[in-house]
C-alpha beads as a LAMMPS data file, in Angstrom:
LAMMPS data file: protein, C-alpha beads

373 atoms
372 bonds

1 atom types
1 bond types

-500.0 500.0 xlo xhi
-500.0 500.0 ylo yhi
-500.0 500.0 zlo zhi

Masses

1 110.0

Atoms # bond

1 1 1 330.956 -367.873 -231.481
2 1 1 332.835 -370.611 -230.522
3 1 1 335.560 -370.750 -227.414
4 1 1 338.832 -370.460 -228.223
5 1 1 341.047 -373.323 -226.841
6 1 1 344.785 -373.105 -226.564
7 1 1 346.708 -376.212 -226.216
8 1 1 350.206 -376.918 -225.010
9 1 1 351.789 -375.440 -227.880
10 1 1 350.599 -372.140 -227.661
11 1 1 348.102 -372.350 -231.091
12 1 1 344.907 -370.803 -230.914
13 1 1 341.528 -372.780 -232.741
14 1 1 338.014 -372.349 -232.638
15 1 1 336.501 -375.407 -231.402
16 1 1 339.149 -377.804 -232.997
17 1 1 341.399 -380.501 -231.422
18 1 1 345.634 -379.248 -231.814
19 1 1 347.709 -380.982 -232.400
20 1 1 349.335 -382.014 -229.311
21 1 1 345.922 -382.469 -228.151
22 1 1 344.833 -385.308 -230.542
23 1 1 348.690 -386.639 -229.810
24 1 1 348.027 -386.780 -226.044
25 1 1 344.353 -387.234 -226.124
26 1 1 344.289 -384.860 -223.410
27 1 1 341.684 -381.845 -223.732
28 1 1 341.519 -378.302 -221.435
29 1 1 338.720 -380.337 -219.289
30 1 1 341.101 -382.374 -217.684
31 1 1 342.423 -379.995 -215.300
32 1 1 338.895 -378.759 -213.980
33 1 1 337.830 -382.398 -213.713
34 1 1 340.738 -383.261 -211.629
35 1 1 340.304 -380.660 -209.261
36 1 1 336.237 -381.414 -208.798
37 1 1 336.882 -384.874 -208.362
38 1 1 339.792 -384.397 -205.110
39 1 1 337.033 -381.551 -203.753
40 1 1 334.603 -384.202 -203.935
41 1 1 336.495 -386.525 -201.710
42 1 1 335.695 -386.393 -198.137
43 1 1 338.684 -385.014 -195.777
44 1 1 340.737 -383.408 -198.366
45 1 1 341.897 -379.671 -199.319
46 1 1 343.236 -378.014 -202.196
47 1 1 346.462 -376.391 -201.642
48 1 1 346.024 -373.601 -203.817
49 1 1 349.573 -373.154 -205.537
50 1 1 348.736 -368.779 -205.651
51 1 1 347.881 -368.398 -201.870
52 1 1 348.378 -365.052 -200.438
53 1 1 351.751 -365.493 -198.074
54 1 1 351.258 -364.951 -194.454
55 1 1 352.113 -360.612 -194.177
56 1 1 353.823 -361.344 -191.017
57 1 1 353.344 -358.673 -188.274
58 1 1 354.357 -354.962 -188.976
59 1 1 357.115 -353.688 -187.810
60 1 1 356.714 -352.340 -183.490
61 1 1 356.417 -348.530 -183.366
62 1 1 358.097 -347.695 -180.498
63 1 1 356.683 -345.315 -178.187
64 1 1 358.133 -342.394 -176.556
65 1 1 358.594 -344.203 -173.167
66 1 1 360.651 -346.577 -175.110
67 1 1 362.686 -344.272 -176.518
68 1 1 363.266 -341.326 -173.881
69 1 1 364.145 -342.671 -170.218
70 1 1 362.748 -339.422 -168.499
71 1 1 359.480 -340.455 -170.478
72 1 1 359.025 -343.562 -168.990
73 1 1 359.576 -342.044 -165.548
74 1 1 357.016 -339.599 -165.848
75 1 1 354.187 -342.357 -167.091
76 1 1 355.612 -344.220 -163.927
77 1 1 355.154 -341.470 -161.701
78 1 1 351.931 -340.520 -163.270
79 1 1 349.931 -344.532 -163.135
80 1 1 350.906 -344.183 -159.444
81 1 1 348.994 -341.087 -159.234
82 1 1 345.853 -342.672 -160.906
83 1 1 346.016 -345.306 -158.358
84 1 1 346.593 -342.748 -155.826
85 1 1 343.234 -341.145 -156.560
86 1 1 341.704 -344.963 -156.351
87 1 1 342.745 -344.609 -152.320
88 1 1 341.945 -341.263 -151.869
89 1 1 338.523 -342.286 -153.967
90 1 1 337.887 -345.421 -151.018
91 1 1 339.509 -343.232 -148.282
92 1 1 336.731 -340.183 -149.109
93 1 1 333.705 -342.712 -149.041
94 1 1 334.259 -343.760 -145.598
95 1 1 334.883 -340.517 -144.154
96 1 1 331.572 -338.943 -145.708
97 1 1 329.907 -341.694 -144.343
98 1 1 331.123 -341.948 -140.552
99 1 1 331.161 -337.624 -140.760
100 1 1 327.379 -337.223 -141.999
101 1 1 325.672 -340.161 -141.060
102 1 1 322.858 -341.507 -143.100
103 1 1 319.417 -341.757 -140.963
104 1 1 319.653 -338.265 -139.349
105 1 1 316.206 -337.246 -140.594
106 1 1 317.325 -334.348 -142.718
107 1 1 316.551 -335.246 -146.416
108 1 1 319.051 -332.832 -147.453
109 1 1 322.011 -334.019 -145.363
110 1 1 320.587 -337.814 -146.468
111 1 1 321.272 -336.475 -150.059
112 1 1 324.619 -334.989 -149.857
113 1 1 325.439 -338.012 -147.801
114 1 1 324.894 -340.407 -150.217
115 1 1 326.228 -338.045 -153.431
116 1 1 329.308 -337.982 -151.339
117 1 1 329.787 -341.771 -150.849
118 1 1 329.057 -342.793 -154.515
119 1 1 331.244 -340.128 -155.841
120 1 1 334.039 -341.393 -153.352
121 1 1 333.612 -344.783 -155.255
122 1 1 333.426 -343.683 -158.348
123 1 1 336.720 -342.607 -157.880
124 1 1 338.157 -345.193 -156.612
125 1 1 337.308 -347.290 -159.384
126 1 1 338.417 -344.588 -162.453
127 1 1 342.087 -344.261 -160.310
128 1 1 341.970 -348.470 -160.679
129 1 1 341.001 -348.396 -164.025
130 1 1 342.818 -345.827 -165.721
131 1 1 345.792 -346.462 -163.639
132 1 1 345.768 -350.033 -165.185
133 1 1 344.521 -348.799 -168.534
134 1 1 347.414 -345.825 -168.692
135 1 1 349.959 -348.664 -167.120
136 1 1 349.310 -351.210 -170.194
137 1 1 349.638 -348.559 -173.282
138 1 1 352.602 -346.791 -171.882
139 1 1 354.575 -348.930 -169.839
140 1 1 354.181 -352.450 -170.610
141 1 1 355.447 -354.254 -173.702
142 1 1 353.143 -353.195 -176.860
143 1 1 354.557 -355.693 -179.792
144 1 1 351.695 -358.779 -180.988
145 1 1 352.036 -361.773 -180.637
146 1 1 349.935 -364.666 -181.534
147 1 1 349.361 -367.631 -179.271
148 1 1 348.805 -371.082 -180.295
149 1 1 346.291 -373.519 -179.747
150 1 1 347.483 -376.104 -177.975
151 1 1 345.717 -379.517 -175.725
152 1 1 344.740 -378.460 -171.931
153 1 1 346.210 -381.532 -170.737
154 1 1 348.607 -380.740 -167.494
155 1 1 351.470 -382.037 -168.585
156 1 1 355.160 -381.056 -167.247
157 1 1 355.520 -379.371 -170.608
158 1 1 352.222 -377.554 -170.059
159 1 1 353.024 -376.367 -166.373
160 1 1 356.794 -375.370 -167.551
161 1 1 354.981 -373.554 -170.167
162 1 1 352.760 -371.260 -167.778
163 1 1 355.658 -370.748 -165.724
164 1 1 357.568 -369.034 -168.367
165 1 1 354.812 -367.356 -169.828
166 1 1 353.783 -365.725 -166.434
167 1 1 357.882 -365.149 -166.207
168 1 1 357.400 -363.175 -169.624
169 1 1 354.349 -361.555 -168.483
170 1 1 356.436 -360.185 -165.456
171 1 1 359.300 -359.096 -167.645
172 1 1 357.281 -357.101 -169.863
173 1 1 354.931 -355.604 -167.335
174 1 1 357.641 -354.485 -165.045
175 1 1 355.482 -355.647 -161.910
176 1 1 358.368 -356.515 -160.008
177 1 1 360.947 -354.133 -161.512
178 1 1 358.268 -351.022 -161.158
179 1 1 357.870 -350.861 -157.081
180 1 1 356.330 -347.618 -156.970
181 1 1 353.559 -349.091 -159.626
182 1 1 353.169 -352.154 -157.702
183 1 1 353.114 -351.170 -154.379
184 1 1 350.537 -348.138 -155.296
185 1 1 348.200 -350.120 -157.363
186 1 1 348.275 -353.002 -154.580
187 1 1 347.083 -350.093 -151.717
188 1 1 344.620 -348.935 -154.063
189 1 1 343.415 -352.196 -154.289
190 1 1 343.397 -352.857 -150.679
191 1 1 341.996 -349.191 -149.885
192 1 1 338.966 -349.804 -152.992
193 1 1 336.865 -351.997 -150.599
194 1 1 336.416 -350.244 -147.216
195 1 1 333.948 -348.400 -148.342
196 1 1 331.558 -351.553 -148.587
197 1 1 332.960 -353.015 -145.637
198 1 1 332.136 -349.726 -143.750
199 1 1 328.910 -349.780 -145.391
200 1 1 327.575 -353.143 -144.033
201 1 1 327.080 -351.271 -140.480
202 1 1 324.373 -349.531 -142.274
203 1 1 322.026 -352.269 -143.572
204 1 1 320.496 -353.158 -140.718
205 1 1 318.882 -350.912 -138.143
206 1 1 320.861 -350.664 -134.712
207 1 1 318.066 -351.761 -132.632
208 1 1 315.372 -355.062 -132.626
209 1 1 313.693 -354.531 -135.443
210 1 1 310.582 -356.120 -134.100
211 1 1 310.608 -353.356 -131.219
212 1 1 310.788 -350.921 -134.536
213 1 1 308.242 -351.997 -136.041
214 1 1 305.342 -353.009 -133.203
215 1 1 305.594 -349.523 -132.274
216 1 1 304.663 -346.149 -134.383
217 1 1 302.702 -342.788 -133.213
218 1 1 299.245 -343.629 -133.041
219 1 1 298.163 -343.419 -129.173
220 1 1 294.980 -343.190 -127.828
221 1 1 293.751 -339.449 -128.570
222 1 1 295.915 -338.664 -131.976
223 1 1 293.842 -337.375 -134.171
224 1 1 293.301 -339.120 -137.751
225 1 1 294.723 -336.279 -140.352
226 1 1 294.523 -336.357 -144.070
227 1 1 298.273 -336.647 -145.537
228 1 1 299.911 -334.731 -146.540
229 1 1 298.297 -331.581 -145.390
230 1 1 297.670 -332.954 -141.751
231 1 1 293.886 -331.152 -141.568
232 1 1 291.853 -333.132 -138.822
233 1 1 289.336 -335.450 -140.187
234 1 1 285.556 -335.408 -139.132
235 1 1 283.378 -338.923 -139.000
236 1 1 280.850 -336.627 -140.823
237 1 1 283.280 -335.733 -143.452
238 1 1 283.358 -339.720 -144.266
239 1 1 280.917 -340.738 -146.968
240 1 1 280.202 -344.449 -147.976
241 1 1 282.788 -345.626 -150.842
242 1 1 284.921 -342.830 -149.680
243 1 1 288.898 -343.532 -149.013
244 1 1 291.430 -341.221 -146.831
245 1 1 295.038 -341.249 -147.190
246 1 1 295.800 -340.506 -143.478
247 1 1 298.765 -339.952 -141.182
248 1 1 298.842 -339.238 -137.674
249 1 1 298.420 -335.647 -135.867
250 1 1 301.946 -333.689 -135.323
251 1 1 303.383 -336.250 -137.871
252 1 1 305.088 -333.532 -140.208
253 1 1 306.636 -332.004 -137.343
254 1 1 308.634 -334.709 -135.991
255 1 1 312.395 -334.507 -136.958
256 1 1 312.388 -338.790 -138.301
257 1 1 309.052 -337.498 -140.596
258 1 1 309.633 -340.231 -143.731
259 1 1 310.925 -343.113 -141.124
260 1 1 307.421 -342.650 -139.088
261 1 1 305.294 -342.419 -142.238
262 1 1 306.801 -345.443 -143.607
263 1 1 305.123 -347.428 -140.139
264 1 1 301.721 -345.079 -139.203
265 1 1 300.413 -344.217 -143.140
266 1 1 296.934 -345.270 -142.943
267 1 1 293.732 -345.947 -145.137
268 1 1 290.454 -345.108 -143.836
269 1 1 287.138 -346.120 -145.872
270 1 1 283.540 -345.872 -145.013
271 1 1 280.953 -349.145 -145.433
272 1 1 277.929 -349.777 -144.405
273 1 1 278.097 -351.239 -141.228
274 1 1 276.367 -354.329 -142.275
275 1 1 278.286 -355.408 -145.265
276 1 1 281.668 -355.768 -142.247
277 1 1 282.115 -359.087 -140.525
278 1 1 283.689 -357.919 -137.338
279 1 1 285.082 -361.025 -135.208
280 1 1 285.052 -361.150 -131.242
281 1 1 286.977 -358.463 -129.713
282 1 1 287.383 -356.023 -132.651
283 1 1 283.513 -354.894 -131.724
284 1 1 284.957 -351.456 -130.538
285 1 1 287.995 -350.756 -133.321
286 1 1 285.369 -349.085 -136.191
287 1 1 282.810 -346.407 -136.005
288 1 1 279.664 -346.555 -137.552
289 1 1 281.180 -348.619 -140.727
290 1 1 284.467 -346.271 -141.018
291 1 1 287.102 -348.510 -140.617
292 1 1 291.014 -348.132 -140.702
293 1 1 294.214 -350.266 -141.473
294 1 1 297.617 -350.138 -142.149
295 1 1 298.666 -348.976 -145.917
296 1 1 302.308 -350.897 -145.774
297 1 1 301.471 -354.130 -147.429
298 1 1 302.402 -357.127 -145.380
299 1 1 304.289 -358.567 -148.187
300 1 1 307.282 -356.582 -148.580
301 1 1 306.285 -353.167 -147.605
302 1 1 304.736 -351.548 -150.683
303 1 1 302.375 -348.925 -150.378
304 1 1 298.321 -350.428 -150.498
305 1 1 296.857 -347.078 -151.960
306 1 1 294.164 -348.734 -154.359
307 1 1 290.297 -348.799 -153.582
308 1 1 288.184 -350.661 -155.568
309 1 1 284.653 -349.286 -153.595
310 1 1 282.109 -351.371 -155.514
311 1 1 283.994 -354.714 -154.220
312 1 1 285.644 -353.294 -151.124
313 1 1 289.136 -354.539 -151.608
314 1 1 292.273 -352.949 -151.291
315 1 1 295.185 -353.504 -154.306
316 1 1 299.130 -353.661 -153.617
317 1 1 300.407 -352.355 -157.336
318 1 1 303.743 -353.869 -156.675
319 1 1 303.047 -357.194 -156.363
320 1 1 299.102 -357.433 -157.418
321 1 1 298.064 -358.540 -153.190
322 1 1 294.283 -357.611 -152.693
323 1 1 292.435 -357.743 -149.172
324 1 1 289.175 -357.593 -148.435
325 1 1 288.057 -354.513 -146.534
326 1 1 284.771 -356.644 -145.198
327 1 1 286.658 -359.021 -143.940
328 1 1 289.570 -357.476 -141.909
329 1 1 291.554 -357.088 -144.743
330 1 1 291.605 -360.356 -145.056
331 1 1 294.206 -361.434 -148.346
332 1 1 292.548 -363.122 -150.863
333 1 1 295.073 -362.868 -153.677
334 1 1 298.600 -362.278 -153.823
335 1 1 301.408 -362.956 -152.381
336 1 1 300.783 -361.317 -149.139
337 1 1 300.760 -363.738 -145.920
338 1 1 299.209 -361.683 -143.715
339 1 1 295.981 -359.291 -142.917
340 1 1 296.626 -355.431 -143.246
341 1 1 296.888 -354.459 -139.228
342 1 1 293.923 -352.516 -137.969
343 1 1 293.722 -348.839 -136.127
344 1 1 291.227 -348.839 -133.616
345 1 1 289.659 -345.461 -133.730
346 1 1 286.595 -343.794 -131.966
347 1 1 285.240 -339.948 -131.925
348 1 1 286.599 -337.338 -129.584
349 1 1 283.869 -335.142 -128.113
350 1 1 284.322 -332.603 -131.144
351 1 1 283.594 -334.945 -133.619
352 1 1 286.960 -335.698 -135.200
353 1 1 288.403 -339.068 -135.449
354 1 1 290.877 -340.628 -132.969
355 1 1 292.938 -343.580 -132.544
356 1 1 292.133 -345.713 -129.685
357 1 1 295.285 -346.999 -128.949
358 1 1 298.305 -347.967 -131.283
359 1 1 297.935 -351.236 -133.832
360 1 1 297.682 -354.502 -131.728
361 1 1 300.430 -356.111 -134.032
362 1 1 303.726 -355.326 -135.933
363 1 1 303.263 -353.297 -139.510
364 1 1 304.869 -353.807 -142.694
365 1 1 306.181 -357.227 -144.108
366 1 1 306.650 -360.150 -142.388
367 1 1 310.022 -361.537 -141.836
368 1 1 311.671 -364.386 -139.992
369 1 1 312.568 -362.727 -137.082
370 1 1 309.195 -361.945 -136.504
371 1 1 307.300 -364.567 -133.906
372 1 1 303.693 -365.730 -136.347
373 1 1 304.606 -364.685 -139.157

Bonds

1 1 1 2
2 1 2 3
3 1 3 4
4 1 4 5
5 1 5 6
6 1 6 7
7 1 7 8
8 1 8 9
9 1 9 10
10 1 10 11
11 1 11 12
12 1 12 13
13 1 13 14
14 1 14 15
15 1 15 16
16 1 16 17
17 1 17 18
18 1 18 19
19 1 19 20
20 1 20 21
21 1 21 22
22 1 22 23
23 1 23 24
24 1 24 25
25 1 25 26
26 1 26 27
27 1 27 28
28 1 28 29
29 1 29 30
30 1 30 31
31 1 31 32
32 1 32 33
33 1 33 34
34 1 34 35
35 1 35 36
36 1 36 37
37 1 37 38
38 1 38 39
39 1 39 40
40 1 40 41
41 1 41 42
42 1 42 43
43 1 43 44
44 1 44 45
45 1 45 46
46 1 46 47
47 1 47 48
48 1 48 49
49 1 49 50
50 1 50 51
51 1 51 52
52 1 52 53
53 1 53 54
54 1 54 55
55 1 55 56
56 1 56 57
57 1 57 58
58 1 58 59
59 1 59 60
60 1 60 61
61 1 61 62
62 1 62 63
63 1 63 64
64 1 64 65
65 1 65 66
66 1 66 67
67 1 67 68
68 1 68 69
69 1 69 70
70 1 70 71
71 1 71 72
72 1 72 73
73 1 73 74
74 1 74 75
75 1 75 76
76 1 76 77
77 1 77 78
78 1 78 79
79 1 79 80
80 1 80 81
81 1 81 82
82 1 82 83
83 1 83 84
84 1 84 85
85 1 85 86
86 1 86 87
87 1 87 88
88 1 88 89
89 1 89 90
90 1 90 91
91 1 91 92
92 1 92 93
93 1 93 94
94 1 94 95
95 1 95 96
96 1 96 97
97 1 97 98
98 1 98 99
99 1 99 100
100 1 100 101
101 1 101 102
102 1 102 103
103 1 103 104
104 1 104 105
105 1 105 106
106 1 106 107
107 1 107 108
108 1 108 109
109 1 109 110
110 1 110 111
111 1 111 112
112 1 112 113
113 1 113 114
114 1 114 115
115 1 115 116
116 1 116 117
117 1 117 118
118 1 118 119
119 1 119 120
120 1 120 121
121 1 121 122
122 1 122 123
123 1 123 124
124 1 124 125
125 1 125 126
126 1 126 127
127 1 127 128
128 1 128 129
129 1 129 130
130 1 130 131
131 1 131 132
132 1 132 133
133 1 133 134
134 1 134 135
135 1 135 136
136 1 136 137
137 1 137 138
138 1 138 139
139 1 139 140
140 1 140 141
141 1 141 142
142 1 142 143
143 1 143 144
144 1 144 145
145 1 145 146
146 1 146 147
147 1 147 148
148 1 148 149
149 1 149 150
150 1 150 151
151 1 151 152
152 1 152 153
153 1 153 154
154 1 154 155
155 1 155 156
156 1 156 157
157 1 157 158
158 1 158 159
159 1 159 160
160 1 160 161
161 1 161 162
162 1 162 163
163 1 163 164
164 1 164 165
165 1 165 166
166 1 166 167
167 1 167 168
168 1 168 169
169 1 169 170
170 1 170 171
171 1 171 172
172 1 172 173
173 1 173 174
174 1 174 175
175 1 175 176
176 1 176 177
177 1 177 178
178 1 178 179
179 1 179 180
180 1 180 181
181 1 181 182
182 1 182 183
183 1 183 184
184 1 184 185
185 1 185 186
186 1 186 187
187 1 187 188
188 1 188 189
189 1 189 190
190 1 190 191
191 1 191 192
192 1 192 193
193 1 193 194
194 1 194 195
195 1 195 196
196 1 196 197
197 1 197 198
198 1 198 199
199 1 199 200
200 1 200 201
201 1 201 202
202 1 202 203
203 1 203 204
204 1 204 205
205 1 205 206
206 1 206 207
207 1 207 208
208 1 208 209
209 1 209 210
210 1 210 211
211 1 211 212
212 1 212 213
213 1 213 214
214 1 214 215
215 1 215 216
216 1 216 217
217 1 217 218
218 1 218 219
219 1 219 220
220 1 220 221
221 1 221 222
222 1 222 223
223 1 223 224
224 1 224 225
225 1 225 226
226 1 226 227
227 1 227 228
228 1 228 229
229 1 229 230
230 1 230 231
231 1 231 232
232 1 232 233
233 1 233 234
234 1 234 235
235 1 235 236
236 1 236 237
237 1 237 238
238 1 238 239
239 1 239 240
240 1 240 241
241 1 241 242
242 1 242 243
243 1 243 244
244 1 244 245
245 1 245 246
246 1 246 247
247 1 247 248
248 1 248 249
249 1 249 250
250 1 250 251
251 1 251 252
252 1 252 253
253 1 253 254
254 1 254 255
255 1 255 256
256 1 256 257
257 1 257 258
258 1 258 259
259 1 259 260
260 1 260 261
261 1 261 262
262 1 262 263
263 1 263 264
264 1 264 265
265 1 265 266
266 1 266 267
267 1 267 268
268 1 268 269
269 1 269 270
270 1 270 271
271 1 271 272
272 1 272 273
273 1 273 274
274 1 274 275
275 1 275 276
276 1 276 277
277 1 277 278
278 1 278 279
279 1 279 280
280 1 280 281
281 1 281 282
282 1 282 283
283 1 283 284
284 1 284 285
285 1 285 286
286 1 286 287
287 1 287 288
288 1 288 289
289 1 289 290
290 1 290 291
291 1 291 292
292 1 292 293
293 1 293 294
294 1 294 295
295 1 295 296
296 1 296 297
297 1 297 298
298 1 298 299
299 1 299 300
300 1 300 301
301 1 301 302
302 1 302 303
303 1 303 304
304 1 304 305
305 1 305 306
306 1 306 307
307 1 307 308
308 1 308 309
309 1 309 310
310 1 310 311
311 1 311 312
312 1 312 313
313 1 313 314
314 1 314 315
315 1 315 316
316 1 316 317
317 1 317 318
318 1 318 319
319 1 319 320
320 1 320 321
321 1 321 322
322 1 322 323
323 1 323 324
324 1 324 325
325 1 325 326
326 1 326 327
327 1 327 328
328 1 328 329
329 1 329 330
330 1 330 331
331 1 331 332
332 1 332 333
333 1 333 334
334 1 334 335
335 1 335 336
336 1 336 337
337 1 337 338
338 1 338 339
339 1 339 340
340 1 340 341
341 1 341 342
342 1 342 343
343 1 343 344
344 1 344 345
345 1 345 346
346 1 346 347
347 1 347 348
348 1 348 349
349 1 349 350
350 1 350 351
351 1 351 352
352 1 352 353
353 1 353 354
354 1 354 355
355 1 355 356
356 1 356 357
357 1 357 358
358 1 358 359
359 1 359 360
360 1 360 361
361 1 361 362
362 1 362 363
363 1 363 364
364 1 364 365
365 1 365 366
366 1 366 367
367 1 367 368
368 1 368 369
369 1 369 370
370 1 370 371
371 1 371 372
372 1 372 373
């Protein structure tokens, strides 16, 4: 079926020129062509003559603090509280923490501690937040508004500019009109960070770390025990390509249990005594191929607790270090710096391992406080 074309003049044909069509010598085409040929052109638009018109913004729906006075006073009243709970929130934190001091050696006290000072935050960043949220919807000017782009350049315009826009800001936040609003939220944000200036005293330990950590409880005499049960150990009890998780005698009774552990855990393996190269004055610190060393890694403290007894070395699963039990725990991967330290030990006259004296060096990582690191 052919189109039907209407011209001009209103009449209707089926694939015939009108009239006014073979008068003008204009057909229907010219209109489409027209507009493909300006879309064509580089840089130009098409005002399109049935654009939607801009809707404008709705009409403001004022709230009830707008519209009742003893409204407003209670949101007032009540963002003050919110950032009243922000102080209390900073105030609580500190006072848990200088009341039950962390480091007492009571895990449970440790735990309560520490639930205490994070709730204490925690609420002292909700009273901030919902203060400020509850502040902006009920309080503060809630029309739109769009904002223009305009050039960054600092001109006196520009600066004139922010200083009326900050003016308006002002006006319709009530900052300087709303003292009780201000003056709260400014002490809760003055109050919010005591609790992490209070908590630097904490991070690092009150005396020389290097005196900390050259000392633990191995003596002379303390008995090797296997952890966690603390049971004696017996040389005999040691087999070749055997490993011991030990700990020193009388270490579960001490008060500071998890801070000692952390410096005196130990590993304690059995080789033949051949297959150890001993160097010049360590002649004495094994027994019949049972040797012992450190398990804090020298890298940054993780626990060494994997034997591999076919090749004798020792694996840090943090951080991948491996040492070679033959060798001193010598490392030869990783990014450990140092040897594991080594516990002399010797038999007592019953048979049961003993330290000779404590480890000849510091335990743990190496830092730069440390002299030979």
């Amino acid at each position: 079926m052919a189109d039907t074309i209407r011209d001009a003049s209103g009449t209707d044909s089926a694939g015939e020129d009108t009239g006014t069509e073979r008068e003008t010598g204009v057909h229907s085409t010219s209109t489409s062509t027209e507009v493909e040929t300006r879309s064509e052109a580089p840089g130009t638009a098409v005002v399109r003559p049935d654009a939607i018109p801009n809707p404008g913004f709705p009409p403001e729906r004022l709230r009830v603090t707008d519209l009742d006075p003893r409204e407003e006073k209670k949101a007032e009243r009540a963002v003050s509280l919110w950032f009243g709970l922000g102080i209390f929130g900073a105030i609580a934190a500190v006072a848990v923490y200088v009341a039950f001091p962390l480091g007492n050696g009571d895990p449970d006290v440790n735990r309560w501690t520490t639930f205490g000072i994070g709730m204490g935050i925690a609420l002292g960043l909700l009273g901030i937040g919902f203060g400020a949220v509850h502040w902006s919807k009920s309080l503060m000017e809630g029309h739109d508004l769009v904002e223009q782009r305009h050039t960054t350049r600092g001109s006196e315009e520009t600066r004139a500019r922010a200083v009326e826009v900050f003016s308006l800001g002002n006006k319709e936040s009530g900052f300087s009109r709303r003292k009780m609003i201000r003056n709260s939220m400014i002490a809760a944000l003055v109050a919010f960070p005591l609790p992490g200036i209070v908590l630097f005293r904490g991070l690092a330990p009150r005396e020389d770390p290097n005196e900390l950590l050259k000392f633990t409880m191995w003596k002379k005499g303390t008995r090797l025990t296997r952890d966690p049960s603390g049971t004696p150990i017996k040389a005999s009890e040691v087999t070749i390509g055997s490993a011991f998780h030990v700990i020193p005698e009388g270490l579960n009774e001490t008060e500071d249990r998890l801070e000692e552990k952390a410096k005196a855990a130990v590993l304690l393996m059995r080789l033949r005594p051949q297959d150890l190269t001993i160097s010049s004055g360590r002649e004495s610190w094994s027994y019949d191929g049972i040797v012992a060393y450190s398990k804090i890694c020298t890298h940054v403290g993780c626990p060494v607790a994997l034997y591999e007894q076919q090749t004798h070395h020792l694996l840090c699963p943090c951080h991948q270090s491996q040492f070679d039990i033959t060798r001193e725990a010598t490392v030869i991967f990783g990014p450990a710096k140092r040897p594991l330290p080594q516990l002399p030990i010797m038999v007592d006259d019953q048979g049961y391992l003993v330290a000779r004296s404590d480890f000849r060096e510091p335990v743990g990582p190496s830092f730069w406080e440390r002299e030979n690191s």
